[in-house]
DOFIVO-433201 format. One record per residue (C-alpha): x, y, z; residue in one letter; residue number from 1. Coordinates in steps of 0.001 Angstrom, whole numbers, plus 500000, padded with zeros to 6 digits. Example, Ala and Ser with C-alpha at 12.3 -4.5 7.8 and 13.67 -1.06 7.14 Angstrom:
! residues 2
node c1 512300 c2 495500 c3 507800 residuo A num 1
node c1 513670 c2 498940 c3 507140 residuo S num 2
END
This chain:
! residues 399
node c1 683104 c2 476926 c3 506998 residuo X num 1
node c1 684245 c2 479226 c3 509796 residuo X num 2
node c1 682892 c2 480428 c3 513008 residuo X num 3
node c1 683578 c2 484193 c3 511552 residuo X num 4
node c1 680385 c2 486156 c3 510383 residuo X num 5
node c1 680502 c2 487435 c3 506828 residuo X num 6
node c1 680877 c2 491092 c3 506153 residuo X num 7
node c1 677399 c2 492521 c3 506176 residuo X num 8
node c1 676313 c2 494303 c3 502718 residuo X num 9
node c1 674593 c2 497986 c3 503008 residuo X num 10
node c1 670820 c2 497892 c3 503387 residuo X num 11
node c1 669244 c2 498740 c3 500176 residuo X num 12
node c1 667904 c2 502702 c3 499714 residuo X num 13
node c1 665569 c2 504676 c3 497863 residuo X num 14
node c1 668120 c2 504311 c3 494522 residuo X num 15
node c1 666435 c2 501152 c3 494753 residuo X num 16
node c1 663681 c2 500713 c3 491382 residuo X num 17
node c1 661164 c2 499059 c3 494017 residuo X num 18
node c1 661500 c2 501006 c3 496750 residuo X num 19
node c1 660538 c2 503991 c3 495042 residuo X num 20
node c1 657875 c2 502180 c3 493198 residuo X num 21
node c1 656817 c2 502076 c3 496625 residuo X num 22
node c1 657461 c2 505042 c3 498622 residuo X num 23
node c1 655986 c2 506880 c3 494892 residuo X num 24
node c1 652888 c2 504844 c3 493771 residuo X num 25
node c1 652198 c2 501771 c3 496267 residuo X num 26
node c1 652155 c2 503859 c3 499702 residuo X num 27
node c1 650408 c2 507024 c3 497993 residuo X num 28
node c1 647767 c2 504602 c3 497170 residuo X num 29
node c1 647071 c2 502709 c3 500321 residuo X num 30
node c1 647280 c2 506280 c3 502226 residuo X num 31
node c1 644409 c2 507217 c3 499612 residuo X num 32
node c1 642856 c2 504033 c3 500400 residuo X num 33
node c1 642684 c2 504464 c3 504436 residuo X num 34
node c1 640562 c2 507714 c3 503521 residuo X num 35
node c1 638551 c2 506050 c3 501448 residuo X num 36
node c1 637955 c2 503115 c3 503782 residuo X num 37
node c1 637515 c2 505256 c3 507267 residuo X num 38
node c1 634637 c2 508085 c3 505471 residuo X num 39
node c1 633930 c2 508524 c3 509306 residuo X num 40
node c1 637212 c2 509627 c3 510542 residuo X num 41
node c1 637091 c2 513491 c3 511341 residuo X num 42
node c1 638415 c2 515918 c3 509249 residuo X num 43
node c1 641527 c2 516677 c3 511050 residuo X num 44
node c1 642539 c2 512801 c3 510708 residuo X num 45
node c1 641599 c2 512816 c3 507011 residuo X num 46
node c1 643671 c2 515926 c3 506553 residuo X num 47
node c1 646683 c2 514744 c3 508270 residuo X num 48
node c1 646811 c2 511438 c3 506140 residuo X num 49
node c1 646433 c2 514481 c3 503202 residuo X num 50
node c1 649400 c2 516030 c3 504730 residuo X num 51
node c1 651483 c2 512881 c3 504695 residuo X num 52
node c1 650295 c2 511682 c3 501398 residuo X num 53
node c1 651566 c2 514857 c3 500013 residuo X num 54
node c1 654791 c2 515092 c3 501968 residuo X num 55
node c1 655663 c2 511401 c3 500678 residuo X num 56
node c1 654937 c2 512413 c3 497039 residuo X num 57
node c1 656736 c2 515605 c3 497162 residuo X num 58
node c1 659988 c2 513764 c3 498522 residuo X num 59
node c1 660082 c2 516311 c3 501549 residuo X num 60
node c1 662223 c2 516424 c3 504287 residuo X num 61
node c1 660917 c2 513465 c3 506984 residuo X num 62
node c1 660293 c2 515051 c3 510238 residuo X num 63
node c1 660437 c2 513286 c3 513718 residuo X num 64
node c1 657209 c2 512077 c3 515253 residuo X num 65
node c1 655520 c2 514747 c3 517636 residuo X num 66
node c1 656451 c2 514601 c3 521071 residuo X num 67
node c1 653505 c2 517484 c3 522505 residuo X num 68
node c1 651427 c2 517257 c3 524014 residuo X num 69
node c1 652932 c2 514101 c3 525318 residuo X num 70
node c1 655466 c2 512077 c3 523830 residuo X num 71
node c1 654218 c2 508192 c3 522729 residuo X num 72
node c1 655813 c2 505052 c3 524468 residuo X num 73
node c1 658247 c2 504377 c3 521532 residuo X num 74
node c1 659206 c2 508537 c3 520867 residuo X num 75
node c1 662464 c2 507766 c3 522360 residuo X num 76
node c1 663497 c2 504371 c3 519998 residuo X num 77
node c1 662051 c2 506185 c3 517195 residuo X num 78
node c1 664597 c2 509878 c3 517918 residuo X num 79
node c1 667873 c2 507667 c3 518247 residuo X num 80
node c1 666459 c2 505908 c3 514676 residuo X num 81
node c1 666106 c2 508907 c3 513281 residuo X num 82
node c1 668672 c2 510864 c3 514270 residuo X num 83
node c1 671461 c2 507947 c3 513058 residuo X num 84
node c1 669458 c2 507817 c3 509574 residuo X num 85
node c1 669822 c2 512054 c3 509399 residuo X num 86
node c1 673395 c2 511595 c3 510480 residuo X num 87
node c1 673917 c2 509367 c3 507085 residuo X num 88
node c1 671530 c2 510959 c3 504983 residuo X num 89
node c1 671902 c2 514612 c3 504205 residuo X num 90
node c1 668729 c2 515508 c3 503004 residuo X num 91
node c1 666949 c2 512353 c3 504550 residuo X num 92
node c1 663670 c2 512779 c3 502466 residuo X num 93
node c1 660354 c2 510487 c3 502001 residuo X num 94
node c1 662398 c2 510180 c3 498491 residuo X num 95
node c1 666133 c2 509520 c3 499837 residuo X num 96
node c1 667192 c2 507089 c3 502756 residuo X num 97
node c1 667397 c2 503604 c3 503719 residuo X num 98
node c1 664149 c2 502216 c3 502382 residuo X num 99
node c1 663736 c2 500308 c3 505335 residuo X num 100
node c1 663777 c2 503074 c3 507791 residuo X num 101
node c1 661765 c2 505653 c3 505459 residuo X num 102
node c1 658993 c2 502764 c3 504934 residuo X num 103
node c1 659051 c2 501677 c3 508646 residuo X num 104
node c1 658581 c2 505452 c3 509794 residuo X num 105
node c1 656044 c2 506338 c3 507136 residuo X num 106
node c1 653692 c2 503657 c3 508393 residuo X num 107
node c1 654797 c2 505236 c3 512031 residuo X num 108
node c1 653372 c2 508183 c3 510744 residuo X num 109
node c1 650640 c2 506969 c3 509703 residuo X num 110
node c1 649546 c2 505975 c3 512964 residuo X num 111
node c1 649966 c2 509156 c3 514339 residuo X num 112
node c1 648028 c2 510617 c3 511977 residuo X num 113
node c1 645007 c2 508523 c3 512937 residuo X num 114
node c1 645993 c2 509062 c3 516328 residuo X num 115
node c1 646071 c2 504978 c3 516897 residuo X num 116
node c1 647168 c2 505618 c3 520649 residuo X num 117
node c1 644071 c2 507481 c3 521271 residuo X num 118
node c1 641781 c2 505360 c3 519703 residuo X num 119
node c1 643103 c2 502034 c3 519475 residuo X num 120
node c1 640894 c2 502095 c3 516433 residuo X num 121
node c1 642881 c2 500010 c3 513059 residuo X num 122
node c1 643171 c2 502377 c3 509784 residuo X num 123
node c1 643265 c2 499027 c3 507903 residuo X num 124
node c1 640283 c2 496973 c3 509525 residuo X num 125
node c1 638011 c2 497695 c3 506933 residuo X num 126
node c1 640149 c2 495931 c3 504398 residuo X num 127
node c1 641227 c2 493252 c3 506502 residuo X num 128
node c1 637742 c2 492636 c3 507215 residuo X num 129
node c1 636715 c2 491904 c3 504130 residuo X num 130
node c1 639255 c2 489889 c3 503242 residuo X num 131
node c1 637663 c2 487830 c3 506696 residuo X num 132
node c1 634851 c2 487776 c3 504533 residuo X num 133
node c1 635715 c2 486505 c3 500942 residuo X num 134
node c1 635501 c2 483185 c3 499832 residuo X num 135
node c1 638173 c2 483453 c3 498259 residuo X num 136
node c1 639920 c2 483029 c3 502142 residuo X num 137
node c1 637779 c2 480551 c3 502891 residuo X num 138
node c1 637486 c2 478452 c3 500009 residuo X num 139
node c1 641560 c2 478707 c3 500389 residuo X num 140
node c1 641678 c2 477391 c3 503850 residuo X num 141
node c1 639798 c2 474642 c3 502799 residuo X num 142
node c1 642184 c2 473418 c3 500793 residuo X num 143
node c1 644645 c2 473612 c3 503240 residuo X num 144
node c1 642719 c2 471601 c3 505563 residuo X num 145
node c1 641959 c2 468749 c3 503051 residuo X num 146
node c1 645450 c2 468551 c3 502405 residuo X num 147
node c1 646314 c2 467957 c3 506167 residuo X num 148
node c1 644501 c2 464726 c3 505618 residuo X num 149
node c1 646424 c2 463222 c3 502465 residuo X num 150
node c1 649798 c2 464197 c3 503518 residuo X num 151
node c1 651630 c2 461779 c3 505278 residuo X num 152
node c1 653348 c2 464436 c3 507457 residuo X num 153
node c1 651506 c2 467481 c3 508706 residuo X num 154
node c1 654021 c2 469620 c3 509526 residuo X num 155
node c1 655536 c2 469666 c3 506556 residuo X num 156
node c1 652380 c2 470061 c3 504414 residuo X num 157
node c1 651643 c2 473143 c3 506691 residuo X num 158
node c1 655137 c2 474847 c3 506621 residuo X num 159
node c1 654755 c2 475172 c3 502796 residuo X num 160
node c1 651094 c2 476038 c3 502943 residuo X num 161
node c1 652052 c2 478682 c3 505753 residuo X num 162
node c1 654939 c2 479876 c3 503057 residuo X num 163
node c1 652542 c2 480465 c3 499946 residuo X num 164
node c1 650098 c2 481841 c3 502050 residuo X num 165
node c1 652548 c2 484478 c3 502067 residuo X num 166
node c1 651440 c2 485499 c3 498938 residuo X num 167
node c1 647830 c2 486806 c3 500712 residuo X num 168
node c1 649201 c2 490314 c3 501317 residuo X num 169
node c1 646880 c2 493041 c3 500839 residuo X num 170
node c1 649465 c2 495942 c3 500198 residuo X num 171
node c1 651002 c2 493969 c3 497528 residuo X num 172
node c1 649981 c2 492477 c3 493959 residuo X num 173
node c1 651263 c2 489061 c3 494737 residuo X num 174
node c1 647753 c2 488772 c3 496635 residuo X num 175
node c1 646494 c2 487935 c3 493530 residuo X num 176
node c1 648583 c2 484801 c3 493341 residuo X num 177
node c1 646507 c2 483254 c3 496277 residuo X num 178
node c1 644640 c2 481294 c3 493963 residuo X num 179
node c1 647086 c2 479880 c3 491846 residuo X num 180
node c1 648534 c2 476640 c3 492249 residuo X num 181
node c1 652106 c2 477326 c3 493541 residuo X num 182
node c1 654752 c2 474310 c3 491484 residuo X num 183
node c1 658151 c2 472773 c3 492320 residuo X num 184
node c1 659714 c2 475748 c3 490528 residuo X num 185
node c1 658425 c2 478597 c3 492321 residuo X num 186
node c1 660167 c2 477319 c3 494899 residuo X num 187
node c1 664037 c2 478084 c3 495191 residuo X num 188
node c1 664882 c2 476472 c3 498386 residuo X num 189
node c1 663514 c2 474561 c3 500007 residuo X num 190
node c1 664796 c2 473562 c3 503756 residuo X num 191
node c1 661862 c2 471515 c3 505062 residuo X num 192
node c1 663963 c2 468297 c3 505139 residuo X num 193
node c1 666731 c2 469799 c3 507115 residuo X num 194
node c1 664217 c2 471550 c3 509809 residuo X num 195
node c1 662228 c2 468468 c3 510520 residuo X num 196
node c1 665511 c2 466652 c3 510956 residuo X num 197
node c1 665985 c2 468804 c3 513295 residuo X num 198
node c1 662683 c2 468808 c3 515235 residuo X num 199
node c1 662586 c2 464954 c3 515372 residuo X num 200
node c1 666076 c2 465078 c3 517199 residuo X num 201
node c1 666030 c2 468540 c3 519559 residuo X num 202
node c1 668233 c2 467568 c3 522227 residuo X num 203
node c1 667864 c2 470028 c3 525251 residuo X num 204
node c1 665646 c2 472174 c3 523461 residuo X num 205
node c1 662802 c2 469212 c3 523547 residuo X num 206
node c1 661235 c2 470993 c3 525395 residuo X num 207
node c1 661230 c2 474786 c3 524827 residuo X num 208
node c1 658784 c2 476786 c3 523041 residuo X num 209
node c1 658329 c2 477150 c3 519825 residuo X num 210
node c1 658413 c2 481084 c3 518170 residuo X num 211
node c1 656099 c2 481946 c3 515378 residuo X num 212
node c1 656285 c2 485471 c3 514343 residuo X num 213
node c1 653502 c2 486060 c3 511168 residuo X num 214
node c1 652672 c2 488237 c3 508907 residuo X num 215
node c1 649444 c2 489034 c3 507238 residuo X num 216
node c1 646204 c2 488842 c3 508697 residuo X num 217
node c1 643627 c2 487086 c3 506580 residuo X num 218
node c1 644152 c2 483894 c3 505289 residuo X num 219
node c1 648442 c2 483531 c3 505755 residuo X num 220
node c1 647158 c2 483607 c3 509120 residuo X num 221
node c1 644418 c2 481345 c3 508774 residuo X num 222
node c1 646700 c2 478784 c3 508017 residuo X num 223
node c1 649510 c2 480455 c3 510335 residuo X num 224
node c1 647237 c2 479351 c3 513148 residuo X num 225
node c1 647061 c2 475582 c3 511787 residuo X num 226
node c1 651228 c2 475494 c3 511941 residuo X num 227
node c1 650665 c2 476790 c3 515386 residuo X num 228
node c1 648510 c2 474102 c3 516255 residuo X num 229
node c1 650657 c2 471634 c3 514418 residuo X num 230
node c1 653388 c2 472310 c3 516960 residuo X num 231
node c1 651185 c2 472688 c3 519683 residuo X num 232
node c1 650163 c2 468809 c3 518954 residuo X num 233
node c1 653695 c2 468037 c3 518775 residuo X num 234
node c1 654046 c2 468779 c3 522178 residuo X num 235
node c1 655859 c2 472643 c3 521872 residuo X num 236
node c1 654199 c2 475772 c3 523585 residuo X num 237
node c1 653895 c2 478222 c3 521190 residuo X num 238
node c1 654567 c2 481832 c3 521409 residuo X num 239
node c1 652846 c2 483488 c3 518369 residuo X num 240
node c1 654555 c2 487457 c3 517380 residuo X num 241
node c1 652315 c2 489856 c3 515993 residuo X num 242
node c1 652920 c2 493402 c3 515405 residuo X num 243
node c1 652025 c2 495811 c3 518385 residuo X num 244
node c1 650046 c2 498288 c3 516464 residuo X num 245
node c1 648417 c2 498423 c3 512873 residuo X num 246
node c1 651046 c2 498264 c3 509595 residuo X num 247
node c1 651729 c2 497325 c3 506386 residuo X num 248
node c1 647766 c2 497161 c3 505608 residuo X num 249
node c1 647159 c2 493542 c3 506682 residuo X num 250
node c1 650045 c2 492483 c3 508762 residuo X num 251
node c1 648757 c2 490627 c3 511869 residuo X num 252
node c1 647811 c2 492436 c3 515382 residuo X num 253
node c1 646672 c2 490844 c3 518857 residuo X num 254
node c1 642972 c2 491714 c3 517619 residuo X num 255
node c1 643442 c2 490261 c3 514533 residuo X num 256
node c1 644209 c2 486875 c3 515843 residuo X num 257
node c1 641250 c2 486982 c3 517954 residuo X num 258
node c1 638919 c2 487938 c3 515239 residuo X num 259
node c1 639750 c2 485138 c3 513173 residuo X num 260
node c1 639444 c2 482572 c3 515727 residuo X num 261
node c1 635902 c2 483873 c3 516742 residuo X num 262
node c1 635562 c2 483765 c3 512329 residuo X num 263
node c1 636402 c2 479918 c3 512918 residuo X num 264
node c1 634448 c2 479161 c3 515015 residuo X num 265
node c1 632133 c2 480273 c3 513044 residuo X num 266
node c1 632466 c2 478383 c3 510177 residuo X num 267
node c1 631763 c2 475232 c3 512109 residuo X num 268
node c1 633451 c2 471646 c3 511580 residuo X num 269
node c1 637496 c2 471525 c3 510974 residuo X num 270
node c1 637761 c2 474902 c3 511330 residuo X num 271
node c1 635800 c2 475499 c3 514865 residuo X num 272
node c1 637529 c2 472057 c3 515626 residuo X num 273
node c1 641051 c2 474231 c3 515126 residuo X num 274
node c1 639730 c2 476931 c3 517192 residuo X num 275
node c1 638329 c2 475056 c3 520024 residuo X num 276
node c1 641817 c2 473722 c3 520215 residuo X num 277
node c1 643699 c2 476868 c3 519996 residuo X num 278
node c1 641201 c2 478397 c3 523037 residuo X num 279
node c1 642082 c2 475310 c3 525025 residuo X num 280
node c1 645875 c2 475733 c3 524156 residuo X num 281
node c1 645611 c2 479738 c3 525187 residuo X num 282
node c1 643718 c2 479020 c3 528867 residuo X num 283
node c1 646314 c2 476440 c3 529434 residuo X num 284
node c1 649151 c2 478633 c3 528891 residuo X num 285
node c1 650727 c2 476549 c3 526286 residuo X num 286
node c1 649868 c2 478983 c3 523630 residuo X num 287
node c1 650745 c2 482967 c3 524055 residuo X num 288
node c1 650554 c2 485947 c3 522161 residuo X num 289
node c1 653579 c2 488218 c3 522381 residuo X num 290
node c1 654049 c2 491788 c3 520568 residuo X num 291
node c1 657405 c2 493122 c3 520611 residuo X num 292
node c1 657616 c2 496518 c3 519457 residuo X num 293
node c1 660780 c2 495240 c3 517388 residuo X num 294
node c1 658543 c2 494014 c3 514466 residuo X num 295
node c1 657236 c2 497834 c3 514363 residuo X num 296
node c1 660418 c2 499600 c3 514478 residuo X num 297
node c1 663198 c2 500254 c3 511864 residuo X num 298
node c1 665524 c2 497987 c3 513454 residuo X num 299
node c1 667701 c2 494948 c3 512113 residuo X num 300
node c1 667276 c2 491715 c3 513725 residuo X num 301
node c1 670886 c2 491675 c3 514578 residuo X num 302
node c1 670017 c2 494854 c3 516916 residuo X num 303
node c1 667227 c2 493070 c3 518552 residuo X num 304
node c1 666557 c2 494297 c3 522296 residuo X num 305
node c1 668688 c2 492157 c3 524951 residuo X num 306
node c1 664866 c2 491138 c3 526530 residuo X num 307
node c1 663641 c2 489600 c3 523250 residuo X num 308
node c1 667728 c2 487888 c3 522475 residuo X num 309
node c1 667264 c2 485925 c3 525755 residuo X num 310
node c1 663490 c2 484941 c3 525150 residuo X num 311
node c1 664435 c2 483915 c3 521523 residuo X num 312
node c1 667468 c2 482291 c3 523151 residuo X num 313
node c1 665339 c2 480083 c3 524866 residuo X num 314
node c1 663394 c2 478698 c3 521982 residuo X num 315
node c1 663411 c2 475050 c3 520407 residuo X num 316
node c1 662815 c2 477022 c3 516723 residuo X num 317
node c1 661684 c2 480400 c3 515762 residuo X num 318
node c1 659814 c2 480843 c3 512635 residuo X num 319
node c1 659914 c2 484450 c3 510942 residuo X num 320
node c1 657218 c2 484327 c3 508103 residuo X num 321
node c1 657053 c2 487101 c3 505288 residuo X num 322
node c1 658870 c2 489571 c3 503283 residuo X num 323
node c1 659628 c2 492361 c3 505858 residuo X num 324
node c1 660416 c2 489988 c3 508666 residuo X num 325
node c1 662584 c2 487986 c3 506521 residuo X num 326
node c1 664342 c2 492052 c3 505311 residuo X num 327
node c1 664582 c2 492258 c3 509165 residuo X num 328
node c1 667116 c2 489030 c3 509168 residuo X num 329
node c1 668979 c2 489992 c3 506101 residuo X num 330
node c1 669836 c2 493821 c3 506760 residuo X num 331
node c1 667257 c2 494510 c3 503798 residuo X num 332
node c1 670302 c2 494188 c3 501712 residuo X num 333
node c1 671093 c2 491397 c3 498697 residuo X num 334
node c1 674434 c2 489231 c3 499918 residuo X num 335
node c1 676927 c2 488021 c3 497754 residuo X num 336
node c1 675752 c2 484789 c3 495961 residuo X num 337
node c1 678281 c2 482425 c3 498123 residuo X num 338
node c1 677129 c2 483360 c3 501154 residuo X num 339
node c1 674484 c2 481143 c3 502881 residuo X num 340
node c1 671345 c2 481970 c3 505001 residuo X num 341
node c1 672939 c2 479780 c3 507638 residuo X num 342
node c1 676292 c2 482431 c3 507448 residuo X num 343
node c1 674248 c2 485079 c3 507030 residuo X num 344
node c1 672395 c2 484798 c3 510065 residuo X num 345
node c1 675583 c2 483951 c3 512111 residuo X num 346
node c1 673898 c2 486189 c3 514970 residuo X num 347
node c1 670738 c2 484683 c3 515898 residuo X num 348
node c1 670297 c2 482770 c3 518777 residuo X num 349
node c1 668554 c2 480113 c3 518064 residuo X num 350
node c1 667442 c2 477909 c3 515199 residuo X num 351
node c1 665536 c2 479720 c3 512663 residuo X num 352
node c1 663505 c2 478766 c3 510028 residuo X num 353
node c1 662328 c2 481878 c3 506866 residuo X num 354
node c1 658981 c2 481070 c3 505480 residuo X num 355
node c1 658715 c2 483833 c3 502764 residuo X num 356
node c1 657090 c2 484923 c3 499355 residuo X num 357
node c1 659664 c2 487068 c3 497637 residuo X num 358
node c1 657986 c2 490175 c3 497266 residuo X num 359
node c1 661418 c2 493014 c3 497523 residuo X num 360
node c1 665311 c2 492264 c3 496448 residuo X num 361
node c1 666471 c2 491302 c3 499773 residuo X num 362
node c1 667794 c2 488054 c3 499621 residuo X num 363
node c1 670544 c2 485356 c3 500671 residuo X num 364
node c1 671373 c2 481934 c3 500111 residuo X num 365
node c1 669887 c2 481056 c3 497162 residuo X num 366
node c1 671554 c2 478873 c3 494095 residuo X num 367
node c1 673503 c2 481089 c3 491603 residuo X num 368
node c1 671613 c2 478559 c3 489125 residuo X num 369
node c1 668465 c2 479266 c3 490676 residuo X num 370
node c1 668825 c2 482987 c3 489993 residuo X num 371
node c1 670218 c2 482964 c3 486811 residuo X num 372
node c1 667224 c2 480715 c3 485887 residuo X num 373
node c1 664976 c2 483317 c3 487532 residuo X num 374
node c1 666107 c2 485868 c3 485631 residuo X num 375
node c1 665809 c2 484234 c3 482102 residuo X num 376
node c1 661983 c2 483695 c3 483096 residuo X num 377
node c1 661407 c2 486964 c3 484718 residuo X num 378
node c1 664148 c2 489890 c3 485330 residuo X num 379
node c1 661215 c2 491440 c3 487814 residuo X num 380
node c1 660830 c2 488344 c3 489570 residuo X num 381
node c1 662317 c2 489118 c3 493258 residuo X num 382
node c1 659069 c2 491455 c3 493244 residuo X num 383
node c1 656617 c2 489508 c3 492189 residuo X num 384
node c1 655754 c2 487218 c3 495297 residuo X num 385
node c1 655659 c2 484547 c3 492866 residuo X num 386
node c1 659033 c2 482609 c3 494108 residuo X num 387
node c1 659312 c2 481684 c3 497684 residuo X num 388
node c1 662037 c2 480188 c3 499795 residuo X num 389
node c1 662351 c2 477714 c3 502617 residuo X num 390
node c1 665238 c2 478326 c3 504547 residuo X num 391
node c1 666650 c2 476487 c3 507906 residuo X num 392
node c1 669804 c2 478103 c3 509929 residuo X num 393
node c1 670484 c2 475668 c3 512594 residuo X num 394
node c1 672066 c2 471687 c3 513371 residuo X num 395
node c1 673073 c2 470470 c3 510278 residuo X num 396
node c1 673439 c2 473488 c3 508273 residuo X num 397
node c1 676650 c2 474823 c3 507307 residuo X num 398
node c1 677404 c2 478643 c3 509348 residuo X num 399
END
């Protein structure tokens, strides 16, 4: 291999068949779903989700947030955004763009719409809540936590229990794979080996934090907060990346976190054990929570603020969990089949392991064979969050 980056494919766009599945039936129904979920919000909020709801369906022209009568703290990132995407897309509608942008900035709308900045108040808890409160969650993490104790390595039982928890995402039908029993083929690659290779052997980086950056609320981060705590016993700080305000219906925000600790607690033996642990981790500083407003915008990884490139920089691994962080990496594009996840990520600064459910067509470095197999058994099945990838860019991997 070379030192020189592959050529970059175009992100995909609304051609795309899932993206406007999405943008045309999956979004229109969670939108319906806030209303239905908030009966309490006034009638001016309820009418603007109306308004957006309609917009989206009618494939209108996408307007730029508001910026009276003040502007919000990310106007500015959002108008350069938007004014690149209008440059390349002439109409840029709900219905034509780069999906990536148009889905990013119709959840930004969103949150306008229930003025979030004013209230602070999640359209989503209600849903997120009771997912808190199934069984199904709970009965879940159980399992999970039994299976720390007859695995002869933690870590590695909890990076693939962290990646099917994946699955648990509330804006997408692969939720209702939580409960199956995930087998050696719905797996396509799997880079645990090469990771903990790399973990038992650092060098300078022994000592650096470790990066987390989740997805869902609910039970992926459930078990998101036993990885963190199976670094934390490893002797890593952790720095755990949620999103800074409420999107994509159960991905993870600071309150979130806190919410299920306090639900751990709670529940009383292993699981208040966890939590007691995570508190004492948090007061001592060795475990933070961090929301950079990169995980909420419409930007590539690659494009990542110069702040967040030297904190990442300084990390002994980052793990990016989930389908839009892992579309984030990739340029929300599908790379040629010889290119590898180690090439394709070239640019990061540190190394990186993808935990991820495969829920959109995104995707690098996986087997031709693998694919072509995939495709016999299911020619839908990058959308399915059935299959799920491992995958380790750093020492020992080929760039």
């Amino acid at each position: 291999m070379t030192d020189q980056a592959p050529v970059r494919p175009h992100p995909l766009t609304m051609e795309n068949a899932f993206a406007r599945h999405t943008m045309t039936e999956r979004i229109p129904g969670i939108l319906r779903d806030v209303i239905e979920v908030n009966p309490d919000y006034p009638s001016g909020i309820r009418q603007q989700i109306e308004r957006l709801r309609a917009a989206l369906l009618g494939g209108e022209p996408v307007p730029m947030l508001d910026d009276m009568p003040a502007p919000p703290p990310d106007y500015d990132e959002w108008a350069d955004a938007y004014q690149a995407q209008a440059r390349m897309f002439q109409p840029l509608t709900w219905q034509h763009g780069a999906w990536f942008f148009v889905e990013t900035f119709l959840y930004r709308h969103l949150i306008q719409a229930v003025r979030w900045h004013e209230t602070g108040r999640d359209p989503f808890a209600p849903i997120k809540q009771a997912e808190l409160e199934s069984d199904r969650l709970w009965d879940a993490f159980d399992r999970v936590l039994e299976g720390e104790e007859g695995h002869p390595d933690r870590l590695s039982h909890l990076l693939l229990s962290a990646l099917w928890g994946n699955r648990a995402d509330l804006s997408h039908e692969a939720g209702n794979l939580v409960e199956e029993t995930a087998t050696d083929d719905d797996l396509l690659v799997d880079d645990r080996g090469a990771a903990l290779a790399y973990l038992a052997s650092p060098g300078d980086r022994a000592n650096w934090p470790v990066h987390l950056v989740i997805d869902n609320a609910g039970l992926e981060l459930a078990v998101d907060l036993a990885l963190a705590d199976a670094f934390l016993e490893q002797g890593a700080p952790v720095v755990v990346h949620v999103k800074a305000h409420p999107v994509f219906v159960s991905d993870t925000t600071i309150p979130d976190v806190w919410q299920t600790i306090r639900a751990l607690e709670g529940c009383g033996g292993r699981p208040a054990a966890l939590a007691q642990r995570l508190h004492q981790a948090w007061q001592a500083g060795r475990l933070r929570l961090a929301a950079p407003a990169l995980w909420t915008s419409s930007r590539f990884m690659w494009d990542m603020p110069d702040s967040l490139r030297r904190a990442l920089a300084q990390a002994r691994l980052v793990v990016v969990k989930g389908d839009v962080n892992y579309r984030r990496l990739v340029g929300d594009a599908i790379w040629d089949a010889g290119v590898s996840f180690a090439e394709a990520l070239h640019y990061f600064p540190a190394p990186l392991l993808a935990l991820r459910s495969i829920k959109s067509d995104a995707l690098v470095g996986v087997p031709a064979e693998r694919i072509r197999a995939a495709d016999r058994d299911d020619p839908a099945w990058r959308t399915t969050g059935r299959y799920g990838v491992i995958q380790f860019a750093g020492p020992g991997q080929p760039r």
